[in-house]
N, C-alpha and C positions, 0 to 999 in steps of 0.2 A: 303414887304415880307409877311406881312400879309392879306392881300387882293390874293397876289398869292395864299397862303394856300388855305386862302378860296376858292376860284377857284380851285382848283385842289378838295377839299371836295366836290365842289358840283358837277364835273362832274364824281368820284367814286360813289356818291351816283344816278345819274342819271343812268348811268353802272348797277348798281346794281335791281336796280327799274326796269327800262329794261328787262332783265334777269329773274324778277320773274313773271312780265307779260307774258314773252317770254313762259315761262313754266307752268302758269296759264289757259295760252291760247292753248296751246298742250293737258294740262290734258281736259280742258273742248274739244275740237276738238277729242279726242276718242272715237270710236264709238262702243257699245256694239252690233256687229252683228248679234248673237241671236238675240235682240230684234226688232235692223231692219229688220231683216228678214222675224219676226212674224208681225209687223208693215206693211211693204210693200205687205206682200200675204195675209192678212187679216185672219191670221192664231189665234189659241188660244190654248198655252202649256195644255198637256194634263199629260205629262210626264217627268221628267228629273233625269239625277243624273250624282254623279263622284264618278271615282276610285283613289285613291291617294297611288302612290306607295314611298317608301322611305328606305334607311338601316340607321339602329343603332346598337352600341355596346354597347344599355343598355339589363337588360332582358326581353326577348320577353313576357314572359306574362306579367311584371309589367307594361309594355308601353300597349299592350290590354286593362287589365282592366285601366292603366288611362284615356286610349281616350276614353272608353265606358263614364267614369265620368266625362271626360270634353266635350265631343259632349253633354252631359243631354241626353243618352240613359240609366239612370239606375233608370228607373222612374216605376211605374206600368201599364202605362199604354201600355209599349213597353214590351215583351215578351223576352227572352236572353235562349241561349241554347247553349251550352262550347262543344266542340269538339278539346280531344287532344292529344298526345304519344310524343316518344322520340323530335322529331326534329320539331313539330311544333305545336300552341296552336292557335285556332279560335274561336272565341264570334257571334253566327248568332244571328241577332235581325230582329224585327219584330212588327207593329203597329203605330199607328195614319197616316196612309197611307204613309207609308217607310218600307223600309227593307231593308237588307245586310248582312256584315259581316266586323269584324277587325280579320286581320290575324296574325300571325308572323309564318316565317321561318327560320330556322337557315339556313346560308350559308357556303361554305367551308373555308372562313374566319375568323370565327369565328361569326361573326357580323350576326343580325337577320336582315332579309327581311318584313318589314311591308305594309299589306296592307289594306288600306280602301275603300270598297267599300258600297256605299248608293244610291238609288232609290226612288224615290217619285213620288206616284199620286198628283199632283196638277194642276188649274186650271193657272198657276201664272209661271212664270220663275224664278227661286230662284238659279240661278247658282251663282251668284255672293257673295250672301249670304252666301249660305255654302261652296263656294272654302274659303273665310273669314277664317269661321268659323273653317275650320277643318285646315286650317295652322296656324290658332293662337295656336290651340291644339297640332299642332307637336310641334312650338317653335324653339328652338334650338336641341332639339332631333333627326331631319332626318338630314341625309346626301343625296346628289340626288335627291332631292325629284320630281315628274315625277308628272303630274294632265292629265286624262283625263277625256272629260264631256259630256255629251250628253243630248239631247232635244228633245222631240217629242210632234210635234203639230197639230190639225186637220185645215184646210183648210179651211174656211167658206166664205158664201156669203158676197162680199161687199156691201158698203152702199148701192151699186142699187138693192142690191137680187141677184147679175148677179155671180156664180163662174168663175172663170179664167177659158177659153176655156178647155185644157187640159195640159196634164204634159208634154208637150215641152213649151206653153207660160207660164209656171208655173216656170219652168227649167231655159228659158231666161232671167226669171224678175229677178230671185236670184244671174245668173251672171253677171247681168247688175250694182247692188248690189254690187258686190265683185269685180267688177272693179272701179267700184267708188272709191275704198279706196286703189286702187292699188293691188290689187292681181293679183300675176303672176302663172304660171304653172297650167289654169284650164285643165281639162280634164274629160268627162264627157262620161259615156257605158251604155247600155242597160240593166237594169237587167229584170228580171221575170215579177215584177209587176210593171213598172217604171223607172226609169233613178237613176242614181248613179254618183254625180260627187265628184273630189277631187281639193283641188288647195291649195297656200300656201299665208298666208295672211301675214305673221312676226308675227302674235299676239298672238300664242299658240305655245308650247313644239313640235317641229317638228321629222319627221321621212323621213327617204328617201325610196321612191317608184321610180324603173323605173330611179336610177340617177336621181333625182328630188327630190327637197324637199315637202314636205306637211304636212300641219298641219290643213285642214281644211276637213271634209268628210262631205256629205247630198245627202240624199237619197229623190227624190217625187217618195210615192206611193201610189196605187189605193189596199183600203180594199174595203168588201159588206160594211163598216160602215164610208167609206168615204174617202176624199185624207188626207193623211200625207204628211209633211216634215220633216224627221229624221236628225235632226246635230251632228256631233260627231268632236271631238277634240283630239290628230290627227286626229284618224279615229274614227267611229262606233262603241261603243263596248257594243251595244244591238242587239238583234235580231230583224232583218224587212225584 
């Protein structure tokens, strides 16, 4: 009887062990596509940021100024300027290469509409950081809460000197990329200066376009100061 114990002990704990490998090995197997993306077209972040929307039924200014004090935007060296009236109360800031705004709205619920929005020059992709950053500072406080993010990268010579031909093998390599991981519904249009594709990878806050889900947007374009790759999450929600 004892020896079966034993035996049934050790193949639960085999079960178990299993299991957290099984899930050790999924976490590391995730792939931060921004940075493959940047990785594969031998690009370097120029730019990025997120807007983070969410409601709560605290009050809207007291949740402003606290995310101002827990993001550390109430520093000197960042600039803050209040804009407010009956039904809604905004904090713009501004400095050490960022800027934005925390908003609140009152809705017809009662309940306030928060949003955060943040931009940043940097050389560096920092998406994953301050998505972090700014849900540890909602907390328990949003309900819904929605993220979207965006990236904007220059395109540079690979190791050989040689840029990628133009913006359709540029275009290929990226969904050559997102089918690797299993992304379905690409679809990709003309714009002005460039190509604009959308598709849905499971890995962000989706939206449906077209009866079709997506959650993934990037834009290759041609400035006089070079080629971009624009990501945005669902979509795009910077100017290019």
């Amino acid at each position: 009887m004892r020896r079966k114990s034993i035996a049934l002990l050790c193949i639960a704990l085999s079960i178990i062990i299993l299991q957290i490998n099984v899930k050790l090995s999924n976490a590391q197997e995730k792939i931060n596509l921004f940075d493959e993306i940047l990785s594969q077209t031998s690009s370097r972040a120029v730019e990025y940021g997120l807007k983070t929307c969410f409601s709560t039924g605290e009050n809207g200014e007291e949740i402003c100024n606290y995310l101002i004090k827990s993001l550390g935007l109430n520093n000197k060296s960042i600039k803050l300027t209040l804009s407010k009236n009956v039904n809604s109360y905004c904090i713009n800031f501004s400095g050490n290469n960022m800027e934005g705004y925390i908003e609140s709205l009152k809705n017809c619920d009662s309940n306030n509409n928060i949003t955060i929005n943040v931009s940043r020059i940097s050389n560096k992709n920092g998406l994953v950081s301050l998505k972090n950053k700014v849900s540890s500072s909602i907390g328990y406080r949003g309900k819904n809460i929605k993220y979207y993010q965006y990236l904007k990268a220059k395109v540079l010579e690979n190791s050989s000197g040689v840029k990628i031909k133009d913006d359709y093998n540029l275009n290929k390599r990226i969904i050559n990329i997102l089918k690797s991981h299993g992304t379905k519904n690409i679809e990709t249009v003309a714009i002005n200066n460039g190509l604009s594709t959308v598709a849905y990878t499971k890995e962000y806050d989706a939206k449906i376009t077209n009866n079709k889900l997506i959650d993934f947007n990037y834009a290759v374009c041609d400035y006089s100061s070079g080629r971009y790759i624009i990501i945005g999450t669902p979509e795009i929600i910077t100017t290019y």
